[in-house]
LOZA-876074 format. One record per residue (C-alpha): residue number from 1; residue in one letter; x, y, z. Coordinates in pm, whole numbers. Layout:
N
 resi resn     px     py     pz
  NUM    A      X      Y      Z
...
END
This chain:
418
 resi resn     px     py     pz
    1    X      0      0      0
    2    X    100    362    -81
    3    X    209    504    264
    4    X     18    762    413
    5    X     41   1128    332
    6    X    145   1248    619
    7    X    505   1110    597
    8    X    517   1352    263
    9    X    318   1656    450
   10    X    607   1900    456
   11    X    737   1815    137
   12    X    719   2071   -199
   13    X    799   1997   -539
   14    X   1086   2230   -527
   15    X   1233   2077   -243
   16    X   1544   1884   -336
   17    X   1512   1489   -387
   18    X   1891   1400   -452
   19    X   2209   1481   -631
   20    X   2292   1357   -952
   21    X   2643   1361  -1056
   22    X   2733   1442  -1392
   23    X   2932   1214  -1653
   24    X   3289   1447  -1574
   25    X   3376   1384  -1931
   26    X   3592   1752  -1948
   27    X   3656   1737  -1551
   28    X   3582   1623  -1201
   29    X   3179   1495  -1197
   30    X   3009   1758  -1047
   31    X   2681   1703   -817
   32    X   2353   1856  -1021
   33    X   2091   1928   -760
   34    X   1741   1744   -878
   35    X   1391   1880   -694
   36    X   1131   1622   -627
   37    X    885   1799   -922
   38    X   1238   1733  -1170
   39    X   1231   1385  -1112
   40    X    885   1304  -1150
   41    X    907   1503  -1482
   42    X   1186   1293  -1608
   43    X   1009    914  -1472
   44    X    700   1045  -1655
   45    X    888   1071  -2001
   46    X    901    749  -2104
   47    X    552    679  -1996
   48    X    395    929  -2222
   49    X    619    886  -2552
   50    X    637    509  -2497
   51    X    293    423  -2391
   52    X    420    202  -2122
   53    X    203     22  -1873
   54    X    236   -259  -1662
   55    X    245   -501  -1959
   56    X    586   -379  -2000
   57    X    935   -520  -1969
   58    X   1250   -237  -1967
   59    X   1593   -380  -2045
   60    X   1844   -129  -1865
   61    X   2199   -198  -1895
   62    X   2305    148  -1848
   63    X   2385    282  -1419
   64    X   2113    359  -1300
   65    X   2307    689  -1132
   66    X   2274    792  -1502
   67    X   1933    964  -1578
   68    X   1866    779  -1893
   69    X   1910    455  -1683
   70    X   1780    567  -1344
   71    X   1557    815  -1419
   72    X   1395    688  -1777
   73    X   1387    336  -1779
   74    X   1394    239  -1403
   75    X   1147    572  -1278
   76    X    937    495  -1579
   77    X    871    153  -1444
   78    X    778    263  -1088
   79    X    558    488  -1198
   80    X    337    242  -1476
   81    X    411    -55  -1325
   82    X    607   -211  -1612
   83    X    868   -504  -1515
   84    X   1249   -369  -1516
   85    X   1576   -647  -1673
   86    X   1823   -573  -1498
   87    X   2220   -594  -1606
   88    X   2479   -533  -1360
   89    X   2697   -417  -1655
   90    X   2623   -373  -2060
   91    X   2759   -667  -2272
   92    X   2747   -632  -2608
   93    X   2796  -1006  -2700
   94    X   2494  -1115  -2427
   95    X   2278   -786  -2486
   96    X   2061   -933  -2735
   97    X   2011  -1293  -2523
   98    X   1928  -1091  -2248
   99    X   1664   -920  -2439
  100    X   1499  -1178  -2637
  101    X   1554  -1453  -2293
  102    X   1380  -1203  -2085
  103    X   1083  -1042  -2264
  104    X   1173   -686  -2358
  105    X    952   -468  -2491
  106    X   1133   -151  -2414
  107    X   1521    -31  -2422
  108    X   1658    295  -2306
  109    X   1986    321  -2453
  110    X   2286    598  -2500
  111    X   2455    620  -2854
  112    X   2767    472  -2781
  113    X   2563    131  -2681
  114    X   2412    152  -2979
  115    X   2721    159  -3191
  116    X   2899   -146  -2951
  117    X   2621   -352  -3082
  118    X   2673   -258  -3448
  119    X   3027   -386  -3438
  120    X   2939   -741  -3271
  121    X   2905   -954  -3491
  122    X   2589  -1074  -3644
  123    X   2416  -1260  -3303
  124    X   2130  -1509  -3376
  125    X   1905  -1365  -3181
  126    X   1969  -1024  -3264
  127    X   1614  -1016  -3452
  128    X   1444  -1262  -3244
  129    X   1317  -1026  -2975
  130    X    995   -841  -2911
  131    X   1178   -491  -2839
  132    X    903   -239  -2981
  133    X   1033    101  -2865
  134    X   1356    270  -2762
  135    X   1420    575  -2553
  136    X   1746    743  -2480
  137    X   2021   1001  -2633
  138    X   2320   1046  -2841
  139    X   2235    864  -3118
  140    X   2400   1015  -3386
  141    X   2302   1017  -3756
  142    X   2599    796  -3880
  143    X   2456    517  -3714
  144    X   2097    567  -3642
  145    X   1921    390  -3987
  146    X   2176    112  -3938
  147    X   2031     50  -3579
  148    X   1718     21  -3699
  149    X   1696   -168  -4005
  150    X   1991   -436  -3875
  151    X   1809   -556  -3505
  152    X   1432   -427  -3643
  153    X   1333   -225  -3384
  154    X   1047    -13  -3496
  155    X   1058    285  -3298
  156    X   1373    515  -3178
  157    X   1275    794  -2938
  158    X   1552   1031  -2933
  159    X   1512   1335  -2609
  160    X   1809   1613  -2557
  161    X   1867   1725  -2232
  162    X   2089   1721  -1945
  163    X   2100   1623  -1529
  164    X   2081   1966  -1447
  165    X   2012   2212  -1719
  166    X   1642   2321  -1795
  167    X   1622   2265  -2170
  168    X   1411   1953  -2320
  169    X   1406   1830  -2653
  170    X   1241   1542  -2831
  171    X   1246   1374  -3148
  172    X    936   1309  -3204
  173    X    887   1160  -3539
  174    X   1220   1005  -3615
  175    X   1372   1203  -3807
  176    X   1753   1064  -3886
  177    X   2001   1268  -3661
  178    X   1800   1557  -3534
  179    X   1779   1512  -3185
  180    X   1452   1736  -3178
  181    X   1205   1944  -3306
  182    X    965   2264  -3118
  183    X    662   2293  -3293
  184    X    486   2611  -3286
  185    X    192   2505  -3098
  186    X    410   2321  -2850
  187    X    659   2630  -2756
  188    X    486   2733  -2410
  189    X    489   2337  -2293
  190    X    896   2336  -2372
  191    X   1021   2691  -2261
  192    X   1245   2983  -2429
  193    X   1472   2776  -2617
  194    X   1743   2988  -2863
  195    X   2039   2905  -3046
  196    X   2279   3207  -3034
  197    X   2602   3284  -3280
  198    X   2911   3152  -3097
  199    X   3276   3230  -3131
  200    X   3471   2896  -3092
  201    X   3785   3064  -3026
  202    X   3670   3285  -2720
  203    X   3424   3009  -2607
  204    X   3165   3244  -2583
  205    X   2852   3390  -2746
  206    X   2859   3683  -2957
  207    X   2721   3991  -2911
  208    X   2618   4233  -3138
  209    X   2658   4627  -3130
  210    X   2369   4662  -2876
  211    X   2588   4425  -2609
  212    X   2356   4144  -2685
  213    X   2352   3822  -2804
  214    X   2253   3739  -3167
  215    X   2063   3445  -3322
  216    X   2244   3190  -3545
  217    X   2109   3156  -3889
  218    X   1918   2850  -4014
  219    X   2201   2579  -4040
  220    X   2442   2774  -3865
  221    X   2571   2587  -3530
  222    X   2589   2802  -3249
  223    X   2517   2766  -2838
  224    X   2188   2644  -2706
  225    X   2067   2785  -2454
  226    X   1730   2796  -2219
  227    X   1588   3101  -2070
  228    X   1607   3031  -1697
  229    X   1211   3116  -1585
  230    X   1088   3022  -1259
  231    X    728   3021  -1378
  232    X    868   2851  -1670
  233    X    827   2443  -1731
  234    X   1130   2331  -1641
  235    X   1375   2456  -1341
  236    X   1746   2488  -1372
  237    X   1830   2344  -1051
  238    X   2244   2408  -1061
  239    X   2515   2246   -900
  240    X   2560   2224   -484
  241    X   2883   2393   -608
  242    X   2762   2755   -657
  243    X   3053   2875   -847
  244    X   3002   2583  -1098
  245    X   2581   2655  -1109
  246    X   2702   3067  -1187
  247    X   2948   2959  -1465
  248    X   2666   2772  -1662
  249    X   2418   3108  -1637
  250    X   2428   3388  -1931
  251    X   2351   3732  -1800
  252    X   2191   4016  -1989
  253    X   2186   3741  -2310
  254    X   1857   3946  -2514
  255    X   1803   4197  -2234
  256    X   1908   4369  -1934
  257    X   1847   4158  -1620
  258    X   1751   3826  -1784
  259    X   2010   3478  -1711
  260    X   2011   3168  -1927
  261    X   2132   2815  -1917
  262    X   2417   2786  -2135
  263    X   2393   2400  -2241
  264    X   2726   2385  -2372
  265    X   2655   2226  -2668
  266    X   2671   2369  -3037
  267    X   2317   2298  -3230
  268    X   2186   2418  -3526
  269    X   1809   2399  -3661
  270    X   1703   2381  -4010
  271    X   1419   2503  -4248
  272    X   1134   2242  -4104
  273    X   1274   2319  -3732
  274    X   1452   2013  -3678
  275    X   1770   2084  -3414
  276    X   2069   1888  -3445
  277    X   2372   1804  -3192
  278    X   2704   1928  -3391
  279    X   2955   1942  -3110
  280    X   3033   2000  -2746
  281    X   3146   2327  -2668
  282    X   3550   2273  -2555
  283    X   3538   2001  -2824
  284    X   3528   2194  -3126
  285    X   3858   2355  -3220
  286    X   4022   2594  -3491
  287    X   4276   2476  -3712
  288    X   4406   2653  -4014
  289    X   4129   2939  -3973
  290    X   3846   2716  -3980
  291    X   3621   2562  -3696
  292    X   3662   2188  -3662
  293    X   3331   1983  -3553
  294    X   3491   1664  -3380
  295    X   3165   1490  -3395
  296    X   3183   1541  -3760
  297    X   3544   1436  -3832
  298    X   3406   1127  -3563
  299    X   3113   1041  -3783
  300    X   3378   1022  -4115
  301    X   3602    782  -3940
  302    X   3352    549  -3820
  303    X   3290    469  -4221
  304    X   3599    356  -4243
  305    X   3644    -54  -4250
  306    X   3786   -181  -3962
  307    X   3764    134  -3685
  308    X   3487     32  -3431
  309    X   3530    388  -3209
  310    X   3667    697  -3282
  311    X   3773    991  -3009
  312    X   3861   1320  -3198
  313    X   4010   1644  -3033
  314    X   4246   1889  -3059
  315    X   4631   1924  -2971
  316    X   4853   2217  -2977
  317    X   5182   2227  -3224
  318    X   5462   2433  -3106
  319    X   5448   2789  -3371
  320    X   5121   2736  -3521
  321    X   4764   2897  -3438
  322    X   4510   2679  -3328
  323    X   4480   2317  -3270
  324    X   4570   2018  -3508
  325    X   4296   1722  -3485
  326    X   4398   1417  -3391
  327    X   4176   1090  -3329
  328    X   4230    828  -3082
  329    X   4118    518  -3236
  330    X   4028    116  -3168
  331    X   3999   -105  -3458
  332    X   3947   -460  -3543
  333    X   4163   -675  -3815
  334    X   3990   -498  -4111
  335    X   4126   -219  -4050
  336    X   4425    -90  -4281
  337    X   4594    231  -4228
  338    X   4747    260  -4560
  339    X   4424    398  -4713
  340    X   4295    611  -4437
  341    X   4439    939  -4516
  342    X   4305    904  -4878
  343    X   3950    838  -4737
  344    X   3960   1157  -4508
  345    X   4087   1338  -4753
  346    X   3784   1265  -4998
  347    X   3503   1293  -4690
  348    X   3669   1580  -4507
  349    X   3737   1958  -4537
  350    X   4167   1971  -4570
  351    X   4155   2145  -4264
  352    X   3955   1907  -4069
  353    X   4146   1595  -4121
  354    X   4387   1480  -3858
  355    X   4721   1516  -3821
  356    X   4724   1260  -3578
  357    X   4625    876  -3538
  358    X   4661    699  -3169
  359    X   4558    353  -3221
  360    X   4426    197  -2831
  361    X   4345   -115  -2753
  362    X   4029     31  -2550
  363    X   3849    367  -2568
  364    X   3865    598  -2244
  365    X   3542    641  -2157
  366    X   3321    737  -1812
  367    X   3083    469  -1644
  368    X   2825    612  -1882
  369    X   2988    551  -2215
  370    X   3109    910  -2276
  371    X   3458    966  -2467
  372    X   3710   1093  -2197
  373    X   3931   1408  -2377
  374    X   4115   1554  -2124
  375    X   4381   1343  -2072
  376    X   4430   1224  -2405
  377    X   4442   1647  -2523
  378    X   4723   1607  -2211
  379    X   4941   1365  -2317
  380    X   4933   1474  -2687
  381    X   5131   1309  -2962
  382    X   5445   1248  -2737
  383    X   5569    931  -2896
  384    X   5831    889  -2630
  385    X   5543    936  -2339
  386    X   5299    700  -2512
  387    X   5299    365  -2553
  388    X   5014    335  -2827
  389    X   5093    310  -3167
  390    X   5134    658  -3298
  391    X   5084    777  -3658
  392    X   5062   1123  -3841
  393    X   5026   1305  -4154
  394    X   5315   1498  -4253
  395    X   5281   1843  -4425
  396    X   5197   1806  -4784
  397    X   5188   1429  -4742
  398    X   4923   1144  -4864
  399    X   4943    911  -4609
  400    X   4981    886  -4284
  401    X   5378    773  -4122
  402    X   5434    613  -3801
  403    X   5519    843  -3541
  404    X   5862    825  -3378
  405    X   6018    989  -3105
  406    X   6282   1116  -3384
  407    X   5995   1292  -3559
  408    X   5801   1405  -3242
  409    X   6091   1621  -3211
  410    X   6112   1745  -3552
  411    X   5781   1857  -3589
  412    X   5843   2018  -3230
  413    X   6147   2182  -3396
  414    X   5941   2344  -3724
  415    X   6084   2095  -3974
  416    X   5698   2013  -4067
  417    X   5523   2316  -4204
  418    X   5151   2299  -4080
END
């Protein structure tokens, strides 16, 4: 039996419920505050988009300390009564036993899960199952009709948002890569949500003449942010750390006294209003005069045969402006680095093509699947600090040469013109 009121008398929706800690992918995890009236916003997602009830059975294989896991799949099931399947940790190679052993109906997943499964190879049961909906985030367009058509699941729900910020998005419809979409009539229900011009050398919005912050153009990435509102539909609850919560606030962004949630991310929306994920801000980098999308350059490599994750960022050359990409990469036997340069150079800008190829035996991620950066940006293309197998692209070159310690220190010494 529900337990009396009473033991809930004194409590408000406001009111704080727990901490959340975020995925520290550029940092220390910091601890996102989450009000009671949050968290029964976020259980209730995945029962209105997915239509579950008690007939229900959710495979989670993500930590449930992770919203998508904890908050979607496993508060989704308290709340409608659905059954939850339980892993103690993903497996690729037992996901799709689990799920057609078990019963699922439902998945929530992240898109790094997603693409795990892709490289397995073809499991007998992978088609077998009775999955009919999935719910999660980061599934990104490379990817996403792949997913789909290969394990037949017939319905992707793909929702933007993060532990602590207050802006919501939702792909309703499915369309390939766009990670949402605010129709007119649905703009009160989802907040003040703008996508400003951003300059990705400063790190920061730009302002016009007036001192105020400009909207990007259709197709043009730029910051996302949400108008913090506390009559608004969804609270920006901040970090316990208030320093952290004041970094993540834009003052005076449209006018004088206003303050809004910079997300962090780069987005841009099309013609039919569509927003898409382009890049984390930090992520992005200039090189050569031109901004480089790492998600983009990530996207290209995963085409190529035999590379089954790809970590992109950017790393400093002594006497040149900017940073040159390089990609930390695991592979399987196809893959063949004589031909890779070649490739990038055909499905890449010049200037977005990396100089540099780590090859590692596992990708750094956090518990929740996300690409760690900061270290690898730390330890650079030392070939004497790294044991990995190191490999870059000379200036005016076709192909990419291993890496010694010999030519670490001539392109430290100017020999290579970049």
């Amino acid at each position: 039996e529900r337990p009396d009121a009473k033991f809930r008398s004194h409590l408000r929706g406001r009111d704080l419920f727990l901490f959340v800690y975020t995925s520290g992918t550029t940092g220390l995890p910091k601890a996102a505050k989450i009000s009671h009236a949050r968290a029964r916003r976020s259980f209730r997602i995945a029962i209105t988009t997915c239509h579950l009830s008690d007939k229900d059975r959710i495979y989670i294989t993500l930590p449930l300390y992770h919203v998508t896991g904890g908050f979607l799949g496993l508060g989704g099931a308290l709340l409608s009564g659905a059954a939850v399947i339980l892993r103690q940790r993903f497996s690729a190679s037992k996901y799709w036993d689990d799920a057609t052993d078990y019963g699922a109906t439902v998945i929530v997943y992240i898109g790094e899960l997603c693409r795990y499964l892709l490289n397995q190879p073809t499991h007998p049961k992978e088609r077998a199952h009775k999955i009919r909906v999935g719910i999660g985030n980061g599934l990104r367009g490379d990817i996403w009709q792949k997913f789909v058509d290969r394990f037949n699941i017939p319905s992707l729900l793909e929702i933007y948002g993060s532990t602590e910020g207050n802006v919501f998005l939702m792909n309703f419809d499915g369309k390939v890569g766009a990670v949402g979409r605010i129709p007119k009539y649905l703009e009160k229900q989802f907040g003040d949500v703008r996508i400003v011009k951003f300059d990705v050398a400063e790190e920061q919005p730009v302002r016009g003449p007036d001192g105020f912050c400009i909207k990007a153009e259709i197709g043009e990435p730029g910051e996302l942010l949400g108008k913090i509102d506390v009559t608004g539909p969804s609270d920006f609850s901040g970090y316990h750390d208030k320093a952290a919560t004041e970094k993540k606030i834009l003052r005076d962004a449209f006018e004088k006294g206003d303050a809004w949630f910079r997300t962090g991310d780069l987005m841009s929306k099309d013609r039919e209003g569509y927003i898409y994920f382009n890049d984390r801000i930090g992520d992005t980098f200039r090189w050569k005069g031109e901004n480089v999308a790492t998600n983009e350059v990530a996207e290209a490599l995963s085409q190529y045969p035999g590379i089954t994750t790809a970590n992109v960022y950017g790393v400093e050359i002594k006497g040149t402006d900017g940073k040159a990409g390089m990609a930390s990469l695991t592979i399987d036997d196809g893959f063949e680095i004589a031909g890779l340069y070649s490739y990038l150079s055909d499905a890449l800008p010049p200037y977005a093509v990396p100089v540099f190829v780590r090859i590692q035996t596992e990708a750094e991620t956090t518990g929740t699947f996300k690409y760690r950066k900061v270290e690898l940006v730390k330890e650079g293309f030392d070939a004497a600090q790294i044991d990995d197998p190191l490999w870059f692209a000379p200036s005016n070159s076709a192909a990419y040469q291993k890496l010694t310690a010999e030519e670490h220190a001539n392109i430290i010494a100017g020999k290579y013109k970049y």
